[in-house]
C-alpha positions as CSV (number, residue, x, y, z in Angstrom):
1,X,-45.3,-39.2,-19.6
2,X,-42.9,-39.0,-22.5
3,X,-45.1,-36.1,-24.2
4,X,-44.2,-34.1,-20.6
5,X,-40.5,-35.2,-20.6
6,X,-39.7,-33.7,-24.5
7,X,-40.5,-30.5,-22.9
8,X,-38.4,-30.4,-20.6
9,X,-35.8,-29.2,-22.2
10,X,-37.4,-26.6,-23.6
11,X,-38.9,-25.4,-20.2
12,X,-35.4,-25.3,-18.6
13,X,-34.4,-22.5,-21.7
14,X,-37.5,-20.9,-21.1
15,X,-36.4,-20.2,-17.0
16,X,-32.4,-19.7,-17.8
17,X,-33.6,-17.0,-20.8
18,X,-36.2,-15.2,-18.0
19,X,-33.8,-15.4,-15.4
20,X,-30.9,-13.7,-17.7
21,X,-33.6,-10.9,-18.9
22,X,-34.4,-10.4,-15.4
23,X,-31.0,-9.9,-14.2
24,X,-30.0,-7.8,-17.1
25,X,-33.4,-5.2,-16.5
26,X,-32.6,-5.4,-12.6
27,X,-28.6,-4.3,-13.8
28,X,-30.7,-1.4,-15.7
29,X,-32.2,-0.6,-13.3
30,X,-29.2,-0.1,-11.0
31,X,-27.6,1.7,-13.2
32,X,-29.1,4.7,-13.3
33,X,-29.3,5.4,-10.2
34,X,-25.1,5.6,-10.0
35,X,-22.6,7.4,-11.9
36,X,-22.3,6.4,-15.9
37,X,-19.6,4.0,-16.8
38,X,-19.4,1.3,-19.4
39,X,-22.1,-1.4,-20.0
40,X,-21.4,-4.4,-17.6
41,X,-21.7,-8.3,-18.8
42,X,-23.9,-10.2,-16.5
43,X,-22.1,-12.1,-13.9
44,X,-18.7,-10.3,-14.8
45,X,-19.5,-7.1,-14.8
46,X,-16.8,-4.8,-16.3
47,X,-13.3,-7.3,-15.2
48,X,-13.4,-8.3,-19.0
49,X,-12.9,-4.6,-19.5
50,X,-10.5,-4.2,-16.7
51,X,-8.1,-7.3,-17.1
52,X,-9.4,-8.6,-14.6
53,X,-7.2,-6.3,-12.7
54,X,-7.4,-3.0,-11.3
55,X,-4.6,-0.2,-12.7
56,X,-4.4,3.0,-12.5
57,X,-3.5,4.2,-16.0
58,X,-6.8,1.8,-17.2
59,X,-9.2,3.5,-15.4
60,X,-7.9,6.7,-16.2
61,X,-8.3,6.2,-19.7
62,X,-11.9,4.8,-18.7
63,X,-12.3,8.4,-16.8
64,X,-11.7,10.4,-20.1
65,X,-14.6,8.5,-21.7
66,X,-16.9,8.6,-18.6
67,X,-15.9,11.4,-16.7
68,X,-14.2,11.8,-13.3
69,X,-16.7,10.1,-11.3
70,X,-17.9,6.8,-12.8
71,X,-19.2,3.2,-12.1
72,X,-17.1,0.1,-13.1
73,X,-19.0,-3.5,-12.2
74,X,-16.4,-5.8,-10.1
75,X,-18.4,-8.9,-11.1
76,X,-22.2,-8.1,-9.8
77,X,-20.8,-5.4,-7.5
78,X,-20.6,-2.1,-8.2
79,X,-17.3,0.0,-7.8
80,X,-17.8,3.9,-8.1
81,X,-14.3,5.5,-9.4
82,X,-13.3,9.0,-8.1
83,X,-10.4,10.1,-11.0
84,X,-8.7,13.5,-10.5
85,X,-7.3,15.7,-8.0
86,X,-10.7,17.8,-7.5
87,X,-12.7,14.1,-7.4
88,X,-10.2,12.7,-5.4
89,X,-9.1,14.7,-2.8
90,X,-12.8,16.4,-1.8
91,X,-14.0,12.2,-1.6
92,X,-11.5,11.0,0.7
93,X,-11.9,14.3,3.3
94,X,-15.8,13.3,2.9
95,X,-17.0,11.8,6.1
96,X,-19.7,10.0,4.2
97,X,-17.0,8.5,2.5
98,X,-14.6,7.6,5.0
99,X,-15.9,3.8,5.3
100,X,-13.6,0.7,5.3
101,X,-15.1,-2.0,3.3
102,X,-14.4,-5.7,3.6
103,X,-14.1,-7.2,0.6
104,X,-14.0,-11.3,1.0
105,X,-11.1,-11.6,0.4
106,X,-9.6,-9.4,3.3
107,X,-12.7,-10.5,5.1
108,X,-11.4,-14.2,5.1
109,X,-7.7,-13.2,5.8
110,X,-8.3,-11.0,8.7
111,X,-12.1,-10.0,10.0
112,X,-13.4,-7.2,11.3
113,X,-10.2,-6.3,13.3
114,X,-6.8,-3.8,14.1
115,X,-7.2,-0.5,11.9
116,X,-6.7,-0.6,8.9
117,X,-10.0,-2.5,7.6
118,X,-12.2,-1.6,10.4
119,X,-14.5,1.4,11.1
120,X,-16.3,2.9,13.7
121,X,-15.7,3.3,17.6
122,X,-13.1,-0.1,16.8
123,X,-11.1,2.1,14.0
124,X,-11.9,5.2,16.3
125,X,-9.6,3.8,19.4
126,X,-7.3,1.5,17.9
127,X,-6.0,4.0,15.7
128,X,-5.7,7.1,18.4
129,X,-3.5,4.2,20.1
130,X,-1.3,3.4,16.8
131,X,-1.2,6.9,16.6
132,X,-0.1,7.7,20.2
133,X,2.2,5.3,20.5
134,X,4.3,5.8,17.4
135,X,4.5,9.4,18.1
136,X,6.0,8.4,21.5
137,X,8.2,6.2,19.9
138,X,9.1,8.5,17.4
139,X,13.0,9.0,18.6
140,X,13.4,5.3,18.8
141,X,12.2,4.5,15.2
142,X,14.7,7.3,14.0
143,X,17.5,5.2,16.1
144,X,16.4,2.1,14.6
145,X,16.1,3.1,10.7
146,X,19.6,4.5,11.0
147,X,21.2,1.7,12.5
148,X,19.7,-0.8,9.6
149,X,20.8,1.5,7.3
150,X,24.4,1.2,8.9
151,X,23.5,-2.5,8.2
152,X,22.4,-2.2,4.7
153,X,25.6,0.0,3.7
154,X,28.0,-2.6,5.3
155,X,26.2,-5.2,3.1
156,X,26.4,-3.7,-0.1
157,X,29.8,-2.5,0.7
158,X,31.0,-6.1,1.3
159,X,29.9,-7.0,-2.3
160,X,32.9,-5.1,-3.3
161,X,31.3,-3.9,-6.6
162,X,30.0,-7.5,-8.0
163,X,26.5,-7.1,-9.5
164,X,24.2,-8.8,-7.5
165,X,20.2,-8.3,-6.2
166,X,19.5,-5.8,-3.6
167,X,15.9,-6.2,-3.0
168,X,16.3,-9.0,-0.7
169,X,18.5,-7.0,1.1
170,X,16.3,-3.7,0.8
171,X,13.5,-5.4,2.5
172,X,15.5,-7.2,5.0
173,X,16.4,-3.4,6.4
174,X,13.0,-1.9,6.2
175,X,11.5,-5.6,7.6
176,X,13.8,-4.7,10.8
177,X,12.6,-1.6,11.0
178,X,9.4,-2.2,11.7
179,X,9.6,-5.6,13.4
180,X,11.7,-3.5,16.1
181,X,8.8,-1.4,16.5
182,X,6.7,-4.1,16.9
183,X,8.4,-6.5,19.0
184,X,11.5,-4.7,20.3
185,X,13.7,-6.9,18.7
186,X,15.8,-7.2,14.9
187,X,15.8,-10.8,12.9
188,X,19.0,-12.1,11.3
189,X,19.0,-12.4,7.9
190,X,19.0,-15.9,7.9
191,X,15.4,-16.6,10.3
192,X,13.5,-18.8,8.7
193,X,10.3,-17.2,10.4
194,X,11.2,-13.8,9.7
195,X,11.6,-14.4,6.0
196,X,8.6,-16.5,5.8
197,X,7.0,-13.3,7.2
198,X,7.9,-10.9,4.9
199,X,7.1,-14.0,2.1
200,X,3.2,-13.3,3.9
201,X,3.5,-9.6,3.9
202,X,4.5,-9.8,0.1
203,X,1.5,-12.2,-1.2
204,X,-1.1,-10.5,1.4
205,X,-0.4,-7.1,-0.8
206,X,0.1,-8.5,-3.8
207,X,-2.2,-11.3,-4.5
208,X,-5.5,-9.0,-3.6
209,X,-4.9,-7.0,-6.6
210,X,-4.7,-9.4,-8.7
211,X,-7.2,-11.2,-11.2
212,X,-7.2,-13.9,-8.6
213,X,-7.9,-11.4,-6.3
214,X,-10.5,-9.9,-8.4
215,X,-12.2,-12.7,-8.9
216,X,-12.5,-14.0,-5.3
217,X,-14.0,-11.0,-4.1
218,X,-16.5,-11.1,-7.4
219,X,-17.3,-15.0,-6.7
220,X,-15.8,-15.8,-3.1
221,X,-17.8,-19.2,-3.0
222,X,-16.7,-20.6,-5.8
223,X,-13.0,-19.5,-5.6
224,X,-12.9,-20.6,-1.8
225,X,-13.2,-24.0,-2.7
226,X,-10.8,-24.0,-5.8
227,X,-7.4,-24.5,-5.9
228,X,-5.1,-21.6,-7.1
229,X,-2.7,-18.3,-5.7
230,X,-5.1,-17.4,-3.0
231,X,-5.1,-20.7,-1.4
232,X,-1.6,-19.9,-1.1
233,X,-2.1,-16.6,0.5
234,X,-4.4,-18.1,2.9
235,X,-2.0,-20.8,4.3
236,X,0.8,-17.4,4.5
237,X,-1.9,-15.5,6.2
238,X,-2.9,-18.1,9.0
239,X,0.6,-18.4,9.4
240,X,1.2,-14.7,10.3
241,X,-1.5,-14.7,12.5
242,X,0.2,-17.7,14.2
243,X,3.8,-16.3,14.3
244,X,2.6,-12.6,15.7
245,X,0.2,-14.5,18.2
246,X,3.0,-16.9,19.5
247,X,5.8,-13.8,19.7
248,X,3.5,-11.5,21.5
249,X,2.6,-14.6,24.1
250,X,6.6,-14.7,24.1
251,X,6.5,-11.1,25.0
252,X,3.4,-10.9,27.4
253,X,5.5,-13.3,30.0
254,X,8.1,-11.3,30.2
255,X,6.0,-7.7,30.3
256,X,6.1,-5.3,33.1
257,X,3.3,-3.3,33.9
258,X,5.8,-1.0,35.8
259,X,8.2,-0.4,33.5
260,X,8.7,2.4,30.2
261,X,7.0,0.9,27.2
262,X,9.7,0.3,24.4
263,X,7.9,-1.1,22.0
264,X,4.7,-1.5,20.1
265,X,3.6,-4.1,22.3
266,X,4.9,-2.9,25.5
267,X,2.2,0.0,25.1
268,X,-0.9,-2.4,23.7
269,X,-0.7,-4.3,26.8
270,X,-0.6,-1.4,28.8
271,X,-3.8,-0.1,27.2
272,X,-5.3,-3.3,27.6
273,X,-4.5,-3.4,31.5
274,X,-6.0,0.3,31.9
275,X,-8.9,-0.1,29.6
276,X,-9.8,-4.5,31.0
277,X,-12.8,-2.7,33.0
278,X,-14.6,-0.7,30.2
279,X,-17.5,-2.3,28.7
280,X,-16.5,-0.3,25.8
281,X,-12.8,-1.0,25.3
282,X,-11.9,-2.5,22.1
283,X,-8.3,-3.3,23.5
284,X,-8.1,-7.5,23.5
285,X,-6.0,-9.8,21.9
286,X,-7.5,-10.5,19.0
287,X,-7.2,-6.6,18.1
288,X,-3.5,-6.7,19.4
289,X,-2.7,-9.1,17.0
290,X,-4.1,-8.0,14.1
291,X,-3.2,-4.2,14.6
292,X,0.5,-5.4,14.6
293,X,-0.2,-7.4,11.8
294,X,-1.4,-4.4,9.9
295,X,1.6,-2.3,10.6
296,X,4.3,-5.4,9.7
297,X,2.2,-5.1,5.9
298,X,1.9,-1.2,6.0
299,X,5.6,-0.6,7.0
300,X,7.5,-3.3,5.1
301,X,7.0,-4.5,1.2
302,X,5.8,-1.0,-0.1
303,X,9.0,1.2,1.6
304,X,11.0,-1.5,0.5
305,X,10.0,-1.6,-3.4
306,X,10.1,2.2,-3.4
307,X,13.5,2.1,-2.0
308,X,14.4,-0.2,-5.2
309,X,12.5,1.6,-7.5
310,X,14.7,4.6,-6.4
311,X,17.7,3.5,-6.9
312,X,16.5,2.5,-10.2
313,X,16.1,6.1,-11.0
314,X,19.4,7.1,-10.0
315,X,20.8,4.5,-12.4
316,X,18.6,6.0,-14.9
317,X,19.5,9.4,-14.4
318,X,23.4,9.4,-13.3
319,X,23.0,13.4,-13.3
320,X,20.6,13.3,-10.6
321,X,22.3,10.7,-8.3
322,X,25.6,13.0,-8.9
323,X,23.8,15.9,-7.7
324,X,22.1,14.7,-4.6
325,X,25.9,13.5,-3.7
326,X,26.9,17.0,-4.3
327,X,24.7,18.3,-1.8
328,X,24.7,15.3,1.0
329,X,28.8,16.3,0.6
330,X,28.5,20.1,0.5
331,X,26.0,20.3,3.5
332,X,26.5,17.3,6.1
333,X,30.1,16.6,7.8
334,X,31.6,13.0,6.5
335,X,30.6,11.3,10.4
336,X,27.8,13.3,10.8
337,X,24.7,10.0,10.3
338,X,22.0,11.2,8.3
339,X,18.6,12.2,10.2
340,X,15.5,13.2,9.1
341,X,15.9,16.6,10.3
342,X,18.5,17.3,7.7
343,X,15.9,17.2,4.8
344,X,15.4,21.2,5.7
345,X,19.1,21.4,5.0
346,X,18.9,19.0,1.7
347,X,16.3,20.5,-0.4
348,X,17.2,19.1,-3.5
349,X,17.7,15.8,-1.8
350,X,14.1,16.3,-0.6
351,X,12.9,17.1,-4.1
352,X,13.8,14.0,-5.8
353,X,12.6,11.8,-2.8
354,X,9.4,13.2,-3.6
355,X,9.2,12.7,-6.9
356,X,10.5,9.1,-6.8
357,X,7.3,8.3,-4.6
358,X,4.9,10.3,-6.6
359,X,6.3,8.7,-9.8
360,X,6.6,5.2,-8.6
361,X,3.5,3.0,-8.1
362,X,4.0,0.4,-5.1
363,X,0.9,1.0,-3.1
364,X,-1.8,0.8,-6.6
365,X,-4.7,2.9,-6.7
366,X,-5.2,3.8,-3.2
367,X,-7.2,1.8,-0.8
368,X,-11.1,1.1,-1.0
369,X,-13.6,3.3,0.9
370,X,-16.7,2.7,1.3
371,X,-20.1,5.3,1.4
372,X,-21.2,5.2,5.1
373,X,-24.5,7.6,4.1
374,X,-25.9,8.9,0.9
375,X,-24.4,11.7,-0.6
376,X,-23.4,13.9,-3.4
377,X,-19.7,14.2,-4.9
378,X,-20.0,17.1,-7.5
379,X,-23.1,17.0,-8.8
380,X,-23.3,13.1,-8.7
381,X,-25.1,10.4,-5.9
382,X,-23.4,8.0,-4.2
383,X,-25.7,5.7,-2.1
384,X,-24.8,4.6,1.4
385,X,-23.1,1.4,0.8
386,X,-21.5,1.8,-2.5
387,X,-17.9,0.6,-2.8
388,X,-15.7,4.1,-3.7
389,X,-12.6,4.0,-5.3
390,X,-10.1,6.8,-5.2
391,X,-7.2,6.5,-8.0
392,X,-4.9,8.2,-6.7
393,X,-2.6,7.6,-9.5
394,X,-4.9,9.8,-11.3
395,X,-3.8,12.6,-8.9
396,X,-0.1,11.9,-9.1
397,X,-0.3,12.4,-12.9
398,X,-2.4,15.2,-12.9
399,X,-1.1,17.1,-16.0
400,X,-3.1,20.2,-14.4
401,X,-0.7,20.3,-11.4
402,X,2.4,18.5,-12.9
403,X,4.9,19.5,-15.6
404,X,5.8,16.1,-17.2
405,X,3.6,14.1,-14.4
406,X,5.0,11.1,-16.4
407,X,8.5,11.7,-16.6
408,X,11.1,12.2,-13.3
409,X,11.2,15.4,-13.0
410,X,12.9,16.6,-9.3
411,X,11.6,20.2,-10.2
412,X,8.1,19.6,-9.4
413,X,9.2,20.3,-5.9
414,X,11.2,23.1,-6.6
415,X,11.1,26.8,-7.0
416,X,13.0,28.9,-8.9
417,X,16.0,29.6,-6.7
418,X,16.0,25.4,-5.9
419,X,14.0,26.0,-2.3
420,X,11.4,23.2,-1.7
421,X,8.4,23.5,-2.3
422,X,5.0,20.8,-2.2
423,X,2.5,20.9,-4.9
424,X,-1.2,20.7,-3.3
425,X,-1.9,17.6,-5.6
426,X,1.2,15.0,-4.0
427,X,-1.2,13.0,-1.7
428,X,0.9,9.8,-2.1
429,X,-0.3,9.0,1.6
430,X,-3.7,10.1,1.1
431,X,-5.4,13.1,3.0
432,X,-8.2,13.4,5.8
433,X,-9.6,10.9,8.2
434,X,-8.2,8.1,6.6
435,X,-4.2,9.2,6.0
436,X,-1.8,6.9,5.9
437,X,-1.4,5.9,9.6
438,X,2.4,4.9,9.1
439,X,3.1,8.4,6.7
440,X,5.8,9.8,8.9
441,X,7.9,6.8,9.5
442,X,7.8,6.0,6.0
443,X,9.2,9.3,5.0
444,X,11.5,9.0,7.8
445,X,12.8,5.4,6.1
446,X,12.8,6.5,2.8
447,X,15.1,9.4,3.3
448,X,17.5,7.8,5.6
449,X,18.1,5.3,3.7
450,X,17.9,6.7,0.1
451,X,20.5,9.5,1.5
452,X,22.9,6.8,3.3
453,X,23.6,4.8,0.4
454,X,23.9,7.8,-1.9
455,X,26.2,9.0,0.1
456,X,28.1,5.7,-0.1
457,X,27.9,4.3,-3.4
458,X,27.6,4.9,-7.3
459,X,24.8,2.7,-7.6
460,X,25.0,1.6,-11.4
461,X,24.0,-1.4,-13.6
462,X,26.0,-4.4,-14.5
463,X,28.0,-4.4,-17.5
464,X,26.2,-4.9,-20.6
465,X,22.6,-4.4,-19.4
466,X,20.6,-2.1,-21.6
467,X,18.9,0.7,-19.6
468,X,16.1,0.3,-21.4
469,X,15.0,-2.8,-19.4
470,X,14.5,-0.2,-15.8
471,X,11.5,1.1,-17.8
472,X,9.2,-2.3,-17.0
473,X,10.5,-2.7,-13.5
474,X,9.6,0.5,-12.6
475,X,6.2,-0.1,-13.6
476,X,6.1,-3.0,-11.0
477,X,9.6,-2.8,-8.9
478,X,7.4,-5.3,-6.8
479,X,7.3,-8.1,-9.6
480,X,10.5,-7.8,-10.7
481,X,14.2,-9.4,-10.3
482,X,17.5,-7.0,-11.1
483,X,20.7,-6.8,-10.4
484,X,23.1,-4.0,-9.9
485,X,26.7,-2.6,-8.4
486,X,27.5,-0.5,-5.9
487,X,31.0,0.9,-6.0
488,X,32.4,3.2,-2.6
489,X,33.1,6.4,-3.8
């Protein structure tokens, strides 16, 4: 008996050793049958390599070793990377690659519903209807963006040239925006739901991305039970379900079948009234509350940052934000309000809203897809199932297609007699199938209001900051707290 107990010990290194050689011949194995990339560990694959954290610039550096298309290991998963504007843009037009996955951690926080994480007949219908009825609302959205912007300038203005922190003001404006869409309705300022909201919106984009992000998708059992960020982003994220559940409720009451839809809401429930007899309707309530809840993320924290991130530019280059005054004064009549349709007239204007959002990272590397069938991406096999990864950062900082792709440069977009023009490779909204369902408002919001308080302010830094400190917030204008002035002209 104690002869069989000393070897215990040695019997238990004996398994854990066979088990690790097993695992690391399967990995092998795997390997060869995707794209190259580097050596994963077992169990953490490549997020040692990574940072735990997934960045554009990293994996670019990782796609000059490896090539355009290789294989990075998110724990024991792993993650083909498209880098490039030829990699890039021919994977996200491919059908076979137009697949949402669901990672765990989105799978926890919201399911297999609303658009933007769905896929099939589901993603088919509920984004003709987000589609359809945005497009319908189009001339309202333009009415509502320009009356927050009315909003934001009489704000600023009544800071009377005191340095002070615009983001929270910034996102109060863009929050309205959408939240009218929505719900048909603005928030005060001072809401406590509304800004515990946007709080949501701002972890559910951020957190994800994260190492703690990275490492609940790589180990979601273990992280699920252990305290840290992402228990903080599930308590947000059950209360946004709540809040949007309870406020359409609020709405439904009060809804009239009869009547013109105004809203985002107005026209859901309609669909759902048409479409309650279909066996193959995905229109319920559970979809109605999560498609809103997608559009509140999509249309809020990213616009926002990039509108701070732009003004951050101007500071940086006085020249430009002098210029863009020069032709907002030399083309539009002092009352005339801006509108989108004047970006035909402001082609300079138009030039350096571009190349503030190709320069500016907010939305990372561009969302997951995932292989719905095998295929072949230049030369190389990706197996149905495989988790894709276009960086689309690698696109916007092509050096093939761009100048100084990473320095501002408004003459990207611009020919040689100043006309606009679009270079092929500025796919900041993505491309095909899967483009950015909320592209058109965004540009609408980011112009508007970019060109309204340009045409109201000098937006400069306090006195005494060093301009060298705008070089690490605009690497994360997310992350990061600032201060600045706005003085009338």
């Amino acid at each position: 008996m104690c002869e069989g107990t000393l070897w215990l010990p040695e019997l238990f290194l004996l398994f854990v050793i066979s088990l690790q050689i097993f695992h690391f011949l399967k990995l092998q194995w795997t390997r060869r049958q995707l794209p190259p990339g580097p050596s994963p560990l077992p169990v953490i694959g490549n997020l040692w390599l990574l940072g735990f954290q997934l960045q554009g610039q990293e994996l670019m550096k990782l796609a000059s070793t490896y090539g355009n298309i290789f294989t990075v290991w998110m724990g024991t998963n792993p993650m083909v990377v498209l880098s490039g504007y030829k990699a890039v843009t021919e994977g996200i037009i491919s059908e076979e690659l137009s697949g949402r996955p669901l990672t765990p951690f989105f799978r926890v926080m919201m399911g297999d519903k609303g658009v933007f994480l769905t896929n099939g007949h589901t993603w088919k219908q509920q984004r003709r209807f987000a589609f359809t009825a945005l497009r319908n609302l189009a001339t309202n959205i333009q009415h509502r963006i320009q009356e927050e912007a009315r909003h934001l300038v009489e704000v600023l203005a009544s800071q009377h040239g005191s340095a002070f922190e615009p983001k929270p003001h910034m996102i109060h404006a863009v929050a309205n925006v959408i939240c009218a869409t929505v719900f048909g309705y603005r928030f005060p300022t001072e809401d406590e739901s509304f800004n515990k909201m946007i709080k949501a919106i701002y972890l559910i984009i951020l957190v994800p991305f994260t190492a703690t992000g990275r490492l609940y998708d790589a180990f979601p059992r273990i992280m699920h039970r252990l305290p840290g960020r992402h228990q903080q982003v599930l308590k947000y994220n059950d209360f946004l379900h709540k809040e949007v559940k309870k406020r359409i409720q609020s709405h439904k009451e009060k809804w009239n079948e009869g009547e013109e839809p105004q809203n985002l809401v107005d026209f859901y429930l309609g669909h759902m009234e048409k479409t309650k007899d279909d066996p193959k309707s995905t229109f319920s309530e559970d979809n109605m509350v999560q498609i809103m809840i997608d559009l509140l993320i999509g249309g809020t924290e990213n616009t926002a940052s990039l509108l701070c991130g732009a003004l951050l530019l101007m500071v940086k280059h006085p020249e430009v934000q002098e210029k863009v005054l020069e032709e907002i004064n030399a083309v539009l009549e002092p009352s005339q309000t801006v509108c989108y349709e004047d970006r035909t007239k402001l082609p300079y204007t138009n030039a350096v809203v571009h190349e503030i959002l190709r320069l500016i990272n907010v939305v990372g590397i561009g969302p997951f897809r995932l292989c719905l069938e095998d295929t072949t991406l230049l030369g190389s096999h990706i197996a149905k199932g495989t988790l894709v990864l276009p960086n689309i950062v690698s696109v916007l900082a092509d050096p093939e297609f761009w100048e100084s792709p990473s320095e501002f440069n408004p003459g990207h977009f611009l020919d040689s007699k100043g006309n606009f023009v679009l270079n092929k490779a500025f796919i900041a909204f993505g491309t095909g199938r899967r483009v950015c369902l909320g592209e058109h408002m965004a540009w609408e919001e980011l112009f508007i209001f970019f060109t309204t308080v340009l045409r109201a302010f000098v937006v400069q830094l306090p006195e005494g900051e060093q301009e060298a400190d705008i070089n690490s917030i605009l690497k994360s204008p997310r992350q990061h707290h600032y201060k600045l002035r706005f003085l009338p002209h």
